[in-house]
C-alpha positions as CSV (number, residue, x, y, z in Angstrom):
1,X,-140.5,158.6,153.0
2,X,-140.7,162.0,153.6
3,X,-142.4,161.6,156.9
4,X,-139.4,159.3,158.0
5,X,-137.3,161.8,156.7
6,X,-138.8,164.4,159.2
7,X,-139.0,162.1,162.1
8,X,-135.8,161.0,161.9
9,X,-133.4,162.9,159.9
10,X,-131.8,162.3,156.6
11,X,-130.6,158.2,156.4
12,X,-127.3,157.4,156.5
13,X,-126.9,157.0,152.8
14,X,-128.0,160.7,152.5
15,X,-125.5,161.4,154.5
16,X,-122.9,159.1,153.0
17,X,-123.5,160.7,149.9
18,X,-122.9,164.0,150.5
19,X,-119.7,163.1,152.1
20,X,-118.7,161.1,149.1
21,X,-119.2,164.4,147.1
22,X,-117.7,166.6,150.1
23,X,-114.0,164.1,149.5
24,X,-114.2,163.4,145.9
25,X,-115.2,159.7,146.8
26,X,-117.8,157.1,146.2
27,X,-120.5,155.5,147.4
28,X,-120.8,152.1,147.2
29,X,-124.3,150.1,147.7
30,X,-124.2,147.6,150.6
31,X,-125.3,143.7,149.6
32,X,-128.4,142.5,151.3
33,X,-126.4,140.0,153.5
34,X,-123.6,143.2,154.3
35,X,-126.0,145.9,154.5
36,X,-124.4,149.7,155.1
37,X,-122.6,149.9,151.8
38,X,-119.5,152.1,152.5
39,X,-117.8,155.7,151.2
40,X,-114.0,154.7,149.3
41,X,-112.0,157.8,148.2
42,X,-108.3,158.1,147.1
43,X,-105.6,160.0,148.5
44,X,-102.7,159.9,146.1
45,X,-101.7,156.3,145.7
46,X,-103.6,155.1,149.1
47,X,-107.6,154.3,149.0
48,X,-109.3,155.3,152.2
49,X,-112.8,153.1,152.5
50,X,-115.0,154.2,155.1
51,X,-117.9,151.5,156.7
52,X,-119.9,150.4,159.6
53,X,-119.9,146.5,161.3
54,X,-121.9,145.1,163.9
55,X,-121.1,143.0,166.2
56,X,-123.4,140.6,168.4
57,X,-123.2,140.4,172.1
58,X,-125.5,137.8,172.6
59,X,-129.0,139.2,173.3
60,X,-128.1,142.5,171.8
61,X,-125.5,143.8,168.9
62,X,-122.8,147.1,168.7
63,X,-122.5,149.0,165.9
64,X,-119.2,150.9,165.1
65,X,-118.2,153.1,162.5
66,X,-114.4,152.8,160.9
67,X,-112.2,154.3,158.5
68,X,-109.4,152.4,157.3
69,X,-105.9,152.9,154.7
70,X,-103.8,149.9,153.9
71,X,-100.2,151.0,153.6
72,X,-96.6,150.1,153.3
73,X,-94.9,150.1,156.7
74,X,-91.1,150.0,155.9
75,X,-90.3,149.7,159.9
76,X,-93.1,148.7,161.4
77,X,-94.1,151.9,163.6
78,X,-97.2,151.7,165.3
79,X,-99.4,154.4,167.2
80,X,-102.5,154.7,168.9
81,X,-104.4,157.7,170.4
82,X,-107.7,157.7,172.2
83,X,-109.1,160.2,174.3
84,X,-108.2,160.1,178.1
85,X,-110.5,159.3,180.6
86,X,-110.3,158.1,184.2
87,X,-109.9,154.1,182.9
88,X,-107.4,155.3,180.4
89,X,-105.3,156.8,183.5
90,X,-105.8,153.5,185.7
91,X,-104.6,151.9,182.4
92,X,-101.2,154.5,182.9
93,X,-100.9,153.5,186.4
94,X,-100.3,150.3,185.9
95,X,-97.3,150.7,183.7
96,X,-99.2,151.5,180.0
97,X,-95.9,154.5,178.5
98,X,-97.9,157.8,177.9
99,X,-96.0,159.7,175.4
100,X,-96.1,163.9,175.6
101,X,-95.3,165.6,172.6
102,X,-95.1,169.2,174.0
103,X,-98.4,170.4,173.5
104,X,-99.8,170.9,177.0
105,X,-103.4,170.9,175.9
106,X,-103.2,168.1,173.7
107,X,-101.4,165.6,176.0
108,X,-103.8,166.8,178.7
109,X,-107.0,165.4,176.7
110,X,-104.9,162.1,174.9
111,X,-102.8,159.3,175.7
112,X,-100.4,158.4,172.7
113,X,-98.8,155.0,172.8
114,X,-96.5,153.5,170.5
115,X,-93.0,152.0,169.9
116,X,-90.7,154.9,168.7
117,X,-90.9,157.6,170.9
118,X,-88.9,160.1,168.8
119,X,-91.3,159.1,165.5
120,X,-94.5,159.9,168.1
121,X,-93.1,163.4,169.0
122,X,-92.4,163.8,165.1
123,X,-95.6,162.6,164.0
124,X,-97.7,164.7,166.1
125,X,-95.4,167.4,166.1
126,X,-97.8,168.7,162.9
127,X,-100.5,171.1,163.9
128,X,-102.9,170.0,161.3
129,X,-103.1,166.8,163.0
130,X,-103.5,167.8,166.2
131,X,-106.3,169.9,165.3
132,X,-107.8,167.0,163.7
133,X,-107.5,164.6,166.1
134,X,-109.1,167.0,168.7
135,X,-111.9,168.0,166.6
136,X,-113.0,164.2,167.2
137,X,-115.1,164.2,170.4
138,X,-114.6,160.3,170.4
139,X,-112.1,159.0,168.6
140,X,-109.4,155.5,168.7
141,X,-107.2,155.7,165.9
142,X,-103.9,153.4,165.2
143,X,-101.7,151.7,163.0
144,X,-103.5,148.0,162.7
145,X,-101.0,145.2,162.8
146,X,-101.8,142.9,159.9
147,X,-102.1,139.6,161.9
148,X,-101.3,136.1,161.0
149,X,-105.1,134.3,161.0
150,X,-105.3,131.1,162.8
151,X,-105.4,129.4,159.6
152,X,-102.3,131.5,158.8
153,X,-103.1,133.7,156.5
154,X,-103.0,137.5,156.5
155,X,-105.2,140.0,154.3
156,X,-102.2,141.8,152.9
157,X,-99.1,141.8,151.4
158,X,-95.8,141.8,153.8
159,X,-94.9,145.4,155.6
160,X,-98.8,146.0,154.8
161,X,-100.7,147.7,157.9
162,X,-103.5,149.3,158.3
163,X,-104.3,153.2,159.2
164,X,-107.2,152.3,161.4
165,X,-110.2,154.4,163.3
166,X,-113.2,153.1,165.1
167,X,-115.9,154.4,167.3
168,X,-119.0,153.4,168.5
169,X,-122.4,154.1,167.1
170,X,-123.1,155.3,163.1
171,X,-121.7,158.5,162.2
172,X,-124.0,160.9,160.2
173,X,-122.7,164.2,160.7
174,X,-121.2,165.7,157.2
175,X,-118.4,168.1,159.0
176,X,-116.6,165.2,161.2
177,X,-116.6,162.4,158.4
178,X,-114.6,165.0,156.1
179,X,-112.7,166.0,159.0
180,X,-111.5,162.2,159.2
181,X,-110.6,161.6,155.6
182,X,-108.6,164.7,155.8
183,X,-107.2,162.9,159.2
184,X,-106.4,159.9,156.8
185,X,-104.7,162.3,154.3
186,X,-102.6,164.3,156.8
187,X,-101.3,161.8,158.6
188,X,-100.2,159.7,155.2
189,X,-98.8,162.2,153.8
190,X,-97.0,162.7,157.2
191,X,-96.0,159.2,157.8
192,X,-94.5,159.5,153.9
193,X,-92.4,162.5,154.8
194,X,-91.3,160.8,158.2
195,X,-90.0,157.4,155.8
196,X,-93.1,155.5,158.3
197,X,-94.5,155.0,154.5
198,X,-93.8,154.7,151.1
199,X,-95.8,156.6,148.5
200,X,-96.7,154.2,146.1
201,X,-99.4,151.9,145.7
202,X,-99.5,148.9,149.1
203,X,-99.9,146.4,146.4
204,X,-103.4,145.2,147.2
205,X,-105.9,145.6,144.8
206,X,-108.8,148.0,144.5
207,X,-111.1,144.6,144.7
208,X,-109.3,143.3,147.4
209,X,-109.6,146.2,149.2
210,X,-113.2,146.5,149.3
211,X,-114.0,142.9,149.9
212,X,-112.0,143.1,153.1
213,X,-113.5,146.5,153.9
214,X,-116.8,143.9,153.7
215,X,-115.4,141.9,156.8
216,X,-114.3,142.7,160.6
């Protein structure tokens, strides 16, 4: 084990672990069929459940790592924010809204999208986020619509969403997984002051939470 340590770093769990301890979290053992395993800590009444998923494409599979926070969303108000990049400004040409909030440096490297303008420039109107955000050198993160299944269910209760990020490959660095609960945490506690939450529990169990943190 210990060569495998040196060849390759401390595993994932190792790493998990300490970040676990690093947010006053968890971490919770993968199932053989699941694998992973996943970090959950709470942030006043919201649980923020950190995983990995793979999906096939075929001859090969992707991994991606992803933090998510159920929520109540009174009004519906959705964001995302991704790093630009020269697709991302084909993607503005052809008619995608680019929202500045005033912070030449920070609309330089992002494109925010969303559906209430004045909310956006009041959302990321807080520094502490901003820094966050930009201290991710990849990063997609958005309010996730909960969707009606094709069987027509949906995972959560009504005016549920989901705080959502997602990026490609495993993350093992200690620093940038705390940096993204406190993400999590600042932008809760933000969309609460805003009235784009409601601090008090989303209504979906502890259990229920985990087993869909089990699934895509």
């Amino acid at each position: 084990m210990k060569l495998l340590h040196d060849l390759f770093g401390p595993s994932r769990e190792e790493i998990w672990r300490q970040v676990a301890a690093a947010v006053g979290g968890r971490l919770i053992a993968g199932r053989f069929w699941t694998g992973g395993g996943k970090v959950e800590a709470v942030h006043g009444p919201w649980i923020v459940t950190l995983d990995t998923y793979t999906v096939s494409t075929g001859e090969s599979s992707i991994t991606y790592t992803r933090m998510r926070a159920p929520y109540l969303n009174p009004d519906g108000f959705r964001f995302t924010i991704y790093r630009r990049s020269s697709f991302s400004n084909f993607g503005k040409w052809l008619g995608m809204q680019d929202v500045t909030v005033g912070d030449p440096q920070f609309d330089e490297d992002f494109i925010i999208q969303g559906n209430d303008e004045a909310r956006l420039r009041r959302l990321f109107a807080d520094a502490r986020l901003r820094q966050l955000i930009s201290a991710q050198p990849t990063i997609r993160f958005c309010v996730k619509e909960d969707k009606t299944s094709f069987w027509g269910r949906r995972n959560f209760p009504p005016n549920v969403d989901e705080l959502y990020f997602q990026v490609t490959g495993v993350i093992k660095d200690v620093a940038r997984l705390k940096r993204l609960f406190d993400l999590f945490a600042e932008t809760l506690d933000e969309l609460c002051r805003m009235g784009a939450a409601y601090e008090k529990n989303p209504r979906v169990s502890a259990d229920r939470q985990r087993s869909l943190a089990c699934n895509v």
